[in-house]
N, C-alpha and C positions, 0 to 999 in steps of 0.2 A: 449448482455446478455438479458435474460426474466424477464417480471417483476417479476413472480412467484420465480424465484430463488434469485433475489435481493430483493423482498416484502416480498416472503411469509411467512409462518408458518412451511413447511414440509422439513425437513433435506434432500438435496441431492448434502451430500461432492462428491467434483471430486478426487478422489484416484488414478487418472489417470493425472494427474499437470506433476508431476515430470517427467514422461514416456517423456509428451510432450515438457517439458522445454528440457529435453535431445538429443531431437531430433529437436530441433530450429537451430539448426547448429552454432551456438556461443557458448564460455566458458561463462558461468556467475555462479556466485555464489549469496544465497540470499543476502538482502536489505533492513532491518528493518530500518522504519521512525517512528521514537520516539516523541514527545512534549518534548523540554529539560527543561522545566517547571510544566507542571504537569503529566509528567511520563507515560503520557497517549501513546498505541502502537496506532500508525496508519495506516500503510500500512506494507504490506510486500511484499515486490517484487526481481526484478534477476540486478543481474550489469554485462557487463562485465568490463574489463578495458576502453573502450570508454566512458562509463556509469558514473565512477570516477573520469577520468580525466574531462570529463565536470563540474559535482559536485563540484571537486574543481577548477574548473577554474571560473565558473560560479556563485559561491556558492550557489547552489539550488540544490535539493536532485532531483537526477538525474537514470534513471533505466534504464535496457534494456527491452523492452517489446517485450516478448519471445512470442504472439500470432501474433502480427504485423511483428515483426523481425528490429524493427526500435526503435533509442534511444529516448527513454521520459524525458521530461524536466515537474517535476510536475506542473499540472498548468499553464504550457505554454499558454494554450489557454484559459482556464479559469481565469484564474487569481488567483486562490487558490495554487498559491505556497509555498514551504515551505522551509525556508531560513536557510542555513547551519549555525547551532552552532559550530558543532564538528563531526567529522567524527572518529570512532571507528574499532578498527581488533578484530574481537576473538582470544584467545589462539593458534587455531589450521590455522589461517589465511583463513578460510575456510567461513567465513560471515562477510559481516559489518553491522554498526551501524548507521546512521544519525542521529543526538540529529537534531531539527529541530526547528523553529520559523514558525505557518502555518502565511500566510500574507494576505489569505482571508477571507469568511465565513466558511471555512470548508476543509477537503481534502480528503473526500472519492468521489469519481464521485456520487453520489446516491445521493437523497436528503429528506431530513424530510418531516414533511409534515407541515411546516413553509414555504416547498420551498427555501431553502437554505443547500447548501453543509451539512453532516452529519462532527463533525469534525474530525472522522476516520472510519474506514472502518468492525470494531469491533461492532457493532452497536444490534445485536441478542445474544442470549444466548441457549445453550440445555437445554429442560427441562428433568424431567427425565423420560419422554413416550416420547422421541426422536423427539419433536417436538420443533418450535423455536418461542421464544418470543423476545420483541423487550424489551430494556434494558431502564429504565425509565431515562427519559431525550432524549435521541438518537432517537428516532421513529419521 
């Protein structure tokens, strides 16, 4: 990732995700990581059933990562895991949910600029001249 797109100020969503996730050659479906205490979102990502089944074997919120092609254990190597409360199905079985416990500084890969994990991934805002500001506290 560039730092311009992870730091900067200037909007440029990729509207092109979905295209690529579909062509990752696995079923997954998305993977919202929640704070099951202050309702805060933190990630959103793709599961397949490998992805699941580890999560709850494992009890750590768990993903398939559809650029890699390889299963992610949040935090694994960092240490900012995020430790299963609850594991949720939408209505249409079509997404889950992890209510989550983060167990390090943080869980977004990216970092403040305390140098320390940011603790989700949500961390900018649109303004309304389409440009991105950094949300007070999160920067």
């Amino acid at each position: 990732m560039s730092r311009e797109l992870e730091e900067g100020t200037e909007l440029k969503l990729d509207f092109t995700k979905l295209k690529k996730v579909a062509n990752c050659g696995e079923d997954v479906l998305p993977a919202v990581a929640q704070d099951a205490h202050s309702g805060e979102l933190l990630i959103v990502g793709y599961a397949n059933q490998k992805a699941l089944d580890t999560a709850l074997a494992e009890g750590l919120a768990t993903f398939w990562s559809t650029s890699r092609n390889e299963l992610w254990i949040k935090g694994k190597t960092s240490g900012d895991t995020l430790k299963l409360v609850e594991v949720r199905v939408n209505c249409e079985q079509n997404s889950i949910l992890y209510l989550v416990e983060p167990q390090g500084t943080g869980s977004c890969h990216t970092k403040g600029g305390d140098g320390k994990a940011r603790s989700g991934c949500y961390y900018r805002k649109i303004e309304t001249d389409g440009s991105l500001s950094f949300v007070p506290g999160k920067a």
